[in-house]
BAMI-634956 format. One line per 5 residues: their letters; for each residue x, y, z of C-alpha. Coordinates in nm, 3 decimals. Example, Ala and Ser with C-alpha at 12.3 -4.5 7.8 and 13.67 -1.06 7.14 Angstrom:
BAMI-634956
AS> 1.230:-0.450:0.780; 1.367:-0.106:0.714
end
This chain:
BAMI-634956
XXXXX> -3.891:2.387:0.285; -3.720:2.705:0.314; -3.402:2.784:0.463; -3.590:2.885:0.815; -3.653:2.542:0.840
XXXXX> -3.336:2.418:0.815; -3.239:2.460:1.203; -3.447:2.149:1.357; -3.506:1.927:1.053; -3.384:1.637:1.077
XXXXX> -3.077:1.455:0.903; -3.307:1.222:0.754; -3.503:1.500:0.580; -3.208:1.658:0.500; -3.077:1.346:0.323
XXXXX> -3.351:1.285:0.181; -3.457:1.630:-0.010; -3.106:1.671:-0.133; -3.107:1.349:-0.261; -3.426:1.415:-0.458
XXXXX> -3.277:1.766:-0.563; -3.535:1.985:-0.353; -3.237:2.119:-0.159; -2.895:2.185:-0.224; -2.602:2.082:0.000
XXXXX> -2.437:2.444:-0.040; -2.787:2.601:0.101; -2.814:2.345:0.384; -2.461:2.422:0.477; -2.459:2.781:0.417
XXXXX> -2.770:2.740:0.695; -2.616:2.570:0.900; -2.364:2.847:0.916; -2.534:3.150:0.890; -2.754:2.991:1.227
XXXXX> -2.345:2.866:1.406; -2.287:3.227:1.357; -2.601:3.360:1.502; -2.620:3.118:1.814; -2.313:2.949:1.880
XXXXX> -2.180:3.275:2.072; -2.407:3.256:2.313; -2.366:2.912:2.358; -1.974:2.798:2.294; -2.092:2.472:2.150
XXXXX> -1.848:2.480:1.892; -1.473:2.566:1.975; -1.322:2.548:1.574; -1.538:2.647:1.305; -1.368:2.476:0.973
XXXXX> -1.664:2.661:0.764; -1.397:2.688:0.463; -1.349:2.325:0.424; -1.722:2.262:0.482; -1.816:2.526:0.179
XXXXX> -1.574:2.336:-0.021; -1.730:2.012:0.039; -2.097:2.136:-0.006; -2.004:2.292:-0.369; -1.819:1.919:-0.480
XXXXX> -2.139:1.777:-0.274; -2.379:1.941:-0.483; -2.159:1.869:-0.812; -2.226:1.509:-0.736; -2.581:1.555:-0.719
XXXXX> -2.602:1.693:-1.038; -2.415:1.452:-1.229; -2.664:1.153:-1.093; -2.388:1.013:-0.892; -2.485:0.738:-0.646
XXXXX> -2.498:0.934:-0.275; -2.468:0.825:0.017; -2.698:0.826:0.306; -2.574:1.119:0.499; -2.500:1.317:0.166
XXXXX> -2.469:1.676:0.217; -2.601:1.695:0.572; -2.404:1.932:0.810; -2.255:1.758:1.142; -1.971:1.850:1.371
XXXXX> -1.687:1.633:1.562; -1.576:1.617:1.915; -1.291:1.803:2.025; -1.146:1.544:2.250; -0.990:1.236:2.118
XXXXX> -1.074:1.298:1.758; -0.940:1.391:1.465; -1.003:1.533:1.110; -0.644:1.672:0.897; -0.551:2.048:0.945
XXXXX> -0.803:2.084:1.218; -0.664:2.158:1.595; -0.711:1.908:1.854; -0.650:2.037:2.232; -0.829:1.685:2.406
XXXXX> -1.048:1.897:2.547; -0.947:2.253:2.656; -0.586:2.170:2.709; -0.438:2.541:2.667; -0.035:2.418:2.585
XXXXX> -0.235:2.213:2.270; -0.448:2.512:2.104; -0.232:2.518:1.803; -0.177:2.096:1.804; -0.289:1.999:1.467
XXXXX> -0.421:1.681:1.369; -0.274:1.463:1.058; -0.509:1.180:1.018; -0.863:1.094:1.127; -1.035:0.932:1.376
XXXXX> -1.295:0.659:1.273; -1.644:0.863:1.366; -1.500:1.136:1.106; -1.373:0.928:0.875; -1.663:0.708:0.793
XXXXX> -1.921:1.017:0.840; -1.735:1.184:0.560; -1.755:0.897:0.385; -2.126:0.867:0.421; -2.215:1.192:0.246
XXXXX> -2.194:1.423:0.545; -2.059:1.736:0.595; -1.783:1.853:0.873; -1.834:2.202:0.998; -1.639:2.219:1.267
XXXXX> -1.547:2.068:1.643; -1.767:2.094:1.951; -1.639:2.202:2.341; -1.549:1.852:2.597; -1.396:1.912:2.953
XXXXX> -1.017:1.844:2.972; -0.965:1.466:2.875; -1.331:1.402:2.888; -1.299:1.296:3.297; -1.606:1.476:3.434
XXXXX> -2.005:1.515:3.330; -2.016:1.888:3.275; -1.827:2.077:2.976; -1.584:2.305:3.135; -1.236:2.374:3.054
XXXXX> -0.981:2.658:3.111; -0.864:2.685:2.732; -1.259:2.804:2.620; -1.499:2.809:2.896; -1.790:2.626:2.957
XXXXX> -2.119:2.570:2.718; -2.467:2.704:2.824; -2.725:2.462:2.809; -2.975:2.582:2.543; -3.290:2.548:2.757
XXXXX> -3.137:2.735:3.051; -2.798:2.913:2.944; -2.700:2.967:3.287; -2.670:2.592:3.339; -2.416:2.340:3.221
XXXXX> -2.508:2.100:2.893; -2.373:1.857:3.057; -1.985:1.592:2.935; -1.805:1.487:2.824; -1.982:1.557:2.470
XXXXX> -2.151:1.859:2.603; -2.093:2.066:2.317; -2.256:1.822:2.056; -2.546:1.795:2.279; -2.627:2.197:2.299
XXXXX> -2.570:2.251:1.949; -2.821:1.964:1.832; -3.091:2.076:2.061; -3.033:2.456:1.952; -3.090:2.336:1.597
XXXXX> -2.753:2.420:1.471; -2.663:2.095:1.326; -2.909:1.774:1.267; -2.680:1.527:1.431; -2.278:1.548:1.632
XXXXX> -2.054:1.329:1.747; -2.049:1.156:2.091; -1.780:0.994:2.286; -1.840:0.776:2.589; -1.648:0.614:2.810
XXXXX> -1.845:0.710:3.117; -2.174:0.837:3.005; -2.077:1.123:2.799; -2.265:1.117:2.511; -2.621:1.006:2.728
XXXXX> -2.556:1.265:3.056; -2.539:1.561:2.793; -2.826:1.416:2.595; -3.027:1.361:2.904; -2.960:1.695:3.000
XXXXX> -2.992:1.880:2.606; -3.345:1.671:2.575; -3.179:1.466:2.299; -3.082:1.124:2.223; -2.808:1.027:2.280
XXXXX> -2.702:0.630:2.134; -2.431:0.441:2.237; -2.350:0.097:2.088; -2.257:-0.219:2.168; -1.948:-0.236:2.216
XXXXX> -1.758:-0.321:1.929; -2.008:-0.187:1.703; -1.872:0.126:1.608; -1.474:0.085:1.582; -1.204:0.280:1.873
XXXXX> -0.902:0.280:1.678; -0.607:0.351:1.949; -0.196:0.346:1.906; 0.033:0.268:2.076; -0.230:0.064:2.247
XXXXX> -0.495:-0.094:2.014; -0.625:-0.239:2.337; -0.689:0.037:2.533; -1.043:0.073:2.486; -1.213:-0.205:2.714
XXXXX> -1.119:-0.012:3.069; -1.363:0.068:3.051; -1.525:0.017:2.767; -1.517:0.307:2.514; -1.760:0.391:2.289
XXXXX> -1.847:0.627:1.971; -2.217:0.759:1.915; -2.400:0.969:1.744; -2.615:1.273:1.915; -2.927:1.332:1.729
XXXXX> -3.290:1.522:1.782; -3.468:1.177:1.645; -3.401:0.841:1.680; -3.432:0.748:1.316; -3.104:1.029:1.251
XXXXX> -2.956:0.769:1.535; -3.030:0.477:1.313; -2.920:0.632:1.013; -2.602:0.777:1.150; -2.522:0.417:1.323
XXXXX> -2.585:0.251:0.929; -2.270:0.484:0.787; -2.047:0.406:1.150; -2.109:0.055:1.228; -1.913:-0.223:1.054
XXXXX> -1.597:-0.432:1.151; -1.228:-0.187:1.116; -0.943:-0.435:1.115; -0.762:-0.174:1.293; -0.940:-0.252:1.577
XXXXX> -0.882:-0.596:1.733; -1.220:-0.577:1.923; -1.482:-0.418:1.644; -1.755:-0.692:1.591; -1.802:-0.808:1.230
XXXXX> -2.122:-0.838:1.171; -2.430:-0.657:0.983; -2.725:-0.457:1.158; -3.048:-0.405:1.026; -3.026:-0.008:1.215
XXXXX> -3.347:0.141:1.024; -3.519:-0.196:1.034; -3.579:-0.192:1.385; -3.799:0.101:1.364; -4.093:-0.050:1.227
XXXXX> -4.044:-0.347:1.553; -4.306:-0.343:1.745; -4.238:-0.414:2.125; -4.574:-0.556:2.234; -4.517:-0.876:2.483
XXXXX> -4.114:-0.741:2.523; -4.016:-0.754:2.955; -3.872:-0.438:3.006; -3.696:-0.393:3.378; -3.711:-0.063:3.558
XXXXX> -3.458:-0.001:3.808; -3.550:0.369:3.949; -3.172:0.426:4.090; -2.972:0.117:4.048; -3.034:0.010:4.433
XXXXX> -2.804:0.270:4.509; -2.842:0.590:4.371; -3.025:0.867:4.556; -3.222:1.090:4.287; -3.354:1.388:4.261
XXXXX> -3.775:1.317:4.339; -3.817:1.534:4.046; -3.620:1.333:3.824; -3.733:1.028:3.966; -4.119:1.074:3.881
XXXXX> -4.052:1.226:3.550; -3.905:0.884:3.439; -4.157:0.682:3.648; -4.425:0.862:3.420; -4.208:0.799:3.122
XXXXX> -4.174:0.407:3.216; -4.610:0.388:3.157; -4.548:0.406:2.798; -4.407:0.051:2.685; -4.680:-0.026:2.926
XXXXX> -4.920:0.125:2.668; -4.755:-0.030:2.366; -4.773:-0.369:2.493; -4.480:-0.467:2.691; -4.438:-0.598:3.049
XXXXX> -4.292:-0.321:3.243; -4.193:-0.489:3.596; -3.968:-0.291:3.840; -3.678:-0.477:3.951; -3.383:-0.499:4.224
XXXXX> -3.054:-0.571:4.102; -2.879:-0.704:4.383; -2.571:-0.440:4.331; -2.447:-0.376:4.679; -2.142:-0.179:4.605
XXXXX> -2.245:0.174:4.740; -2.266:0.480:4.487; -1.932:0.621:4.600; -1.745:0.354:4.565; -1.827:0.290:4.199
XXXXX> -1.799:0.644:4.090; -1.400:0.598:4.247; -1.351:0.219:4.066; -1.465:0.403:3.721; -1.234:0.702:3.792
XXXXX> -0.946:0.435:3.877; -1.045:0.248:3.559; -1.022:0.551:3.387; -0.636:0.639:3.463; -0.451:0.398:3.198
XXXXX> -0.587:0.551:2.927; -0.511:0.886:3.037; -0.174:0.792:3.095; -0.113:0.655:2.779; -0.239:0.969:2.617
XXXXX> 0.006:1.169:2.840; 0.279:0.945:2.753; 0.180:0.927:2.372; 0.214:1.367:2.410; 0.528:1.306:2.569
XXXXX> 0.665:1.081:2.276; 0.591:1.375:2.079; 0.781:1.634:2.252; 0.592:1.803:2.466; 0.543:1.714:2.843
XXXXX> 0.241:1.826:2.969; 0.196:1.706:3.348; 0.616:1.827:3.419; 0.553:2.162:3.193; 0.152:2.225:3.218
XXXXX> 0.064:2.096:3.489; -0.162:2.418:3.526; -0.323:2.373:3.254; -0.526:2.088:3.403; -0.783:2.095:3.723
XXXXX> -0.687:1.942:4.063; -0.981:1.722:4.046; -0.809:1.560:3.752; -0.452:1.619:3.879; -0.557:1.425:4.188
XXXXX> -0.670:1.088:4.033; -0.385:1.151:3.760; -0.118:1.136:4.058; -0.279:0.818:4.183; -0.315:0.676:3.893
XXXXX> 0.075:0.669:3.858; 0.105:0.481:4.216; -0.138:0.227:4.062; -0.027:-0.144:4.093; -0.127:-0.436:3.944
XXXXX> -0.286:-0.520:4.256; -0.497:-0.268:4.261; -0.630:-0.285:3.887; -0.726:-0.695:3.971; -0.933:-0.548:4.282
XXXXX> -1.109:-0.303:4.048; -1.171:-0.592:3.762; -1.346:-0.786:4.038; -1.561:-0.515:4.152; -1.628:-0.423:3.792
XXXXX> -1.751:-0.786:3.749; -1.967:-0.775:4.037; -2.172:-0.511:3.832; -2.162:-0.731:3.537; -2.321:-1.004:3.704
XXXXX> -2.551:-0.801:3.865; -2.686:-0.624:3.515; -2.646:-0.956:3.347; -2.891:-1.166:3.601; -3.179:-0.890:3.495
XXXXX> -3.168:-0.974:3.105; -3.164:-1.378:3.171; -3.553:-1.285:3.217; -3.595:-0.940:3.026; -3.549:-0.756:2.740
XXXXX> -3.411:-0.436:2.860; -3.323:-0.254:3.143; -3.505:0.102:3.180; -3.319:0.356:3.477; -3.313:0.741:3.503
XXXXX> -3.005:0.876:3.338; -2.908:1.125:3.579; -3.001:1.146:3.935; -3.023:1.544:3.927; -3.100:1.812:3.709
XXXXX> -2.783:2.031:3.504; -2.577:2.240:3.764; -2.495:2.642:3.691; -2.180:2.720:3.536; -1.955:2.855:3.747
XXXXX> -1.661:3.136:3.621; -1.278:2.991:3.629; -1.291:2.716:3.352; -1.394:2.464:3.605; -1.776:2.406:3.675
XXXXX> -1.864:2.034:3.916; -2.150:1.843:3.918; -2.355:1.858:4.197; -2.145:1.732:4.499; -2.504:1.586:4.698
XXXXX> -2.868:1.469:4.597; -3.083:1.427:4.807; -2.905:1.496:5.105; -2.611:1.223:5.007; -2.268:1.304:4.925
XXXXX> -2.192:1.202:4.543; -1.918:1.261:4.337; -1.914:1.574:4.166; -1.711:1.483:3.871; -1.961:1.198:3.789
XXXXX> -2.112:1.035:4.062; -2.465:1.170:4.003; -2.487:0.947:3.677; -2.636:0.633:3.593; -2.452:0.588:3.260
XXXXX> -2.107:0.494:3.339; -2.229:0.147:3.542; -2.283:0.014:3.139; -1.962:0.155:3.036; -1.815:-0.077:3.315
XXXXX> -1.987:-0.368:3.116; -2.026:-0.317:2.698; -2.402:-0.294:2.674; -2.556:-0.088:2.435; -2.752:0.219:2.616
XXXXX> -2.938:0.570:2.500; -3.069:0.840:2.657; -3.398:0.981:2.533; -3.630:1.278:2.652; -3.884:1.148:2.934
XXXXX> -4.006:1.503:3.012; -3.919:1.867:3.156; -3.916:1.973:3.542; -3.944:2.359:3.546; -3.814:2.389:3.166
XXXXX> -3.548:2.175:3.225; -3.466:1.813:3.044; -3.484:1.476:3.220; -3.351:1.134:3.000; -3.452:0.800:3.045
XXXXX> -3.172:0.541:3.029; -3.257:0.230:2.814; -3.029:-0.059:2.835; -3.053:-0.335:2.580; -2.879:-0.695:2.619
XXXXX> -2.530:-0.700:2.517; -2.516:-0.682:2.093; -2.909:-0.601:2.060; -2.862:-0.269:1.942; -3.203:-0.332:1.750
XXXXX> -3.432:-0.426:2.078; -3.276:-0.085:2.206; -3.358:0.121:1.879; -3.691:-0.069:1.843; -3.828:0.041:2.210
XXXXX> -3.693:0.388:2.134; -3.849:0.456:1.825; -4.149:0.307:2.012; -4.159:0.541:2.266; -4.074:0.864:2.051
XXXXX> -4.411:0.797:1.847; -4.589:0.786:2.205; -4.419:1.073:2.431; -4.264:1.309:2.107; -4.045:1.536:2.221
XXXXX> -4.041:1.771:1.942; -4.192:2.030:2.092; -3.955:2.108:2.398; -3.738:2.208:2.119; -3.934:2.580:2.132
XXXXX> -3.766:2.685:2.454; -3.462:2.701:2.283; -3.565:2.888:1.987; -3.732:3.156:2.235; -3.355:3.156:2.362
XX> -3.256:3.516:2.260; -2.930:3.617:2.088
end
């Protein structure tokens, strides 16, 4: 392998050649860099480029290698972080485009960096999120939005846009993904990636003040990959019980196991909009076709109704509502600090946000019991389809990725299909699971007109392996590998 083929091999392969000394971790990286350089500008995937600190790890990477140390499983393979809500020391955090934090500097690390490090891997920088990751596009006024490597006039997709584009224009094997709402599957969906997210629990949310402020919703970490063995192998080094966090799950996972499942005789349900979701015909017969393959491998493949009778709009609102204690502890937790962003910056943040930020602080306690028992209506609803199946199959998005827009502050589509939806994230069928914990990817199910369409598949609640299992299953039967040449016809 030479260092041309570097761009879209995968972590795995990385891993694994390093470890066997056919590659060294200070050409992989220096690869990884010279390509960042080359492509990243006309993308803005990636917002801080810590290249220095990533040449200094490759070098003591490499060292290790040569002395026969024992390596880990990501050794020496190039990834990036989120710039949202986390952290790595001496690297600036601005929660996603907020311009009074460009020079706010991080002291500690968050868990996803922390344990990748630890795993071998190697940090190269941070990747673009909208401000405080509440939308499904990446947009902010502090650096713009990112292009969308298969049509750079379009939007990636959020929260973990960024991660997304730069994975699917080969500039790093694997990124992180945050989701509390669908945004590390919308920008996978829309980046023709996968995008996993966990069980809850599985991969630990360390918070403070609050160590409970992940469950409203639930919050989740994930990895972004091109493959969904890099998934499996990222999810081996992140998983495990923190006792930091008062709701990780101790317990093992067999991650790479499940790979070699086969899914003949699983019941797999396939919901083609939730009940209540208008999509995009397009969209909706890419993933029908996509459905025919667990067909093919054995499986029982039955559409289903859910019995959710909560319209679309009204969901989309309950998650945003859901959505405001967190923000307003992060606020406050800024505040604590010194610096008082919604009295002193309050331009520095959209009105779409400002509005549900200003109700937020009118919330009562009233009003958050209403929302837990609509949120539980969902749960029951999701639940009552795994009492007789395995998973849950469901379009990720109902539409295909908007156009960026100039100003810092590019929407979602604000109709489909002739129905008003929410442009902020109301054209997603991702953040229904992030009301209820269970684990959920997004893989390719095809192109309409060049552009990517995912497949949501939902897994019972802690069977991250009957999730990984189908995937793998249905990566060997519709690859995906090849959509990967539109973006490196992408001129720069």
């Amino acid at each position: 392998m030479d260092t041309s083929d570097f761009a879209y091999a995968s972590a795995a392969t990385l891993a694994r050649r390093i470890r066997h000394r056919e590659l060294s971790p200070v050409e992989v990286v220096e690869a990884a860099i010279a390509r960042i350089e080359a492509r990243n500008p006309g993308l803005n995937a990636l917002i801080h480029l810590g290249f220095e600190d990533a040449r200094r790890e490759a070098r003591r990477a490499e060292q290790q290698v040569m002395a026969g140390d024992a390596l880990p499983p990501l050794h020496g393979v190039p990834a990036a972080i989120k710039d949202l809500f986390d952290f790595k020391p001496g690297w600036p955090t601005t929660f996603g485009g907020v311009r009074a934090l460009k020079d706010n500097i991080a002291q500690f690390h968050c868990v996803f960096a922390e344990r990748i490090e630890k795993g071998g891997a190697i940090l190269v920088g941070k990747t673009n999120a909208p401000v405080m990751g509440l939308r499904g596009v990446t947009d902010n006024y502090l650096f713009g939005a990112t292009a969308n490597p298969f049509d750079t006039k379009r939007n990636p997709g959020g929260s973990s846009g960024g991660s997304a584009a730069a994975v699917a224009d080969g500039l790093l094997p694997f990124a992180e993904g945050t989701d509390a709402g669908g945004s590390i599957r919308i920008p996978a969906a829309w980046c023709n990636v996968y995008g996993y997210k966990p069980s809850f629990g599985r991969i630990p949310v360390v918070m403070r003040p609050n160590a409970f402020a992940g469950d409203l919703p639930f919050v989740f970490e994930g990895p972004i990959t091109r493959t969904v063995e890099d998934a499996a192998l990222a999810m081996s080094v992140l998983a495990g019980y923190d006792p930091r966090d008062p709701l990780s799950l101790d317990e093992s996972v067999d991650f790479l196991g499940a790979l070699e499942r086969p899914i003949k005789g699983m019941r797999i349900a396939y919901s083609p909009d939730l009940d209540v979701f208008p999509i995009d015909p397009r969209v909706a017969d890419t993933v029908r076709r996509a459905v025919a393959a667990f067909a093919e491998a054995g499986a029982i493949v039955e559409e289903v109704k859910l019995g959710l009778t909560i319209p679309q709009r009204e969901l989309s609102d309950l998650w945003t509502r859901l959505m405001m204690p967190l923000n307003l502890g992060t606020f406050e937790a800024v505040k604590a600090g010194g610096l008082d962003l919604l009295a002193d910056h309050r331009d520095d943040f959209p009105p779409e946000y400002l509005r549900w930020i200003d109700w937020g602080q009118t919330q009562t306690a009233a009003d958050l019991r209403r929302d837990q028992a609509a949120r539980t209506q969902v749960y029951d609803c999701i639940q009552s389809v795994f009492a007789d199946h395995d998973l849950l199959v469901t379009p990720t998005l109902a539409c295909l990725p908007p156009l960026n827009q100039p100003g810092g502050n590019t929407l979602g589509p604000s109709e489909v299909n002739g129905e008003a939806v929410d442009p902020l994230i109301g054209w997603s069928l991702a953040y229904p699971f992030n009301f209820t914990g269970h684990p959920a990817a997004s893989i390719p199910a095809g192109l309409v007109d060049g552009l990517p369409v995912g497949m949501q598949i939902i897994g019972r609640r802690y069977a991250d392996t009957d999730l990984l299992a189908a995937s793998a299953t249905f990566e060997q039967l519709r690859p995906w590998a090849g959509h990967y040449d539109i973006c490196k016809a992408r001129r720069v």
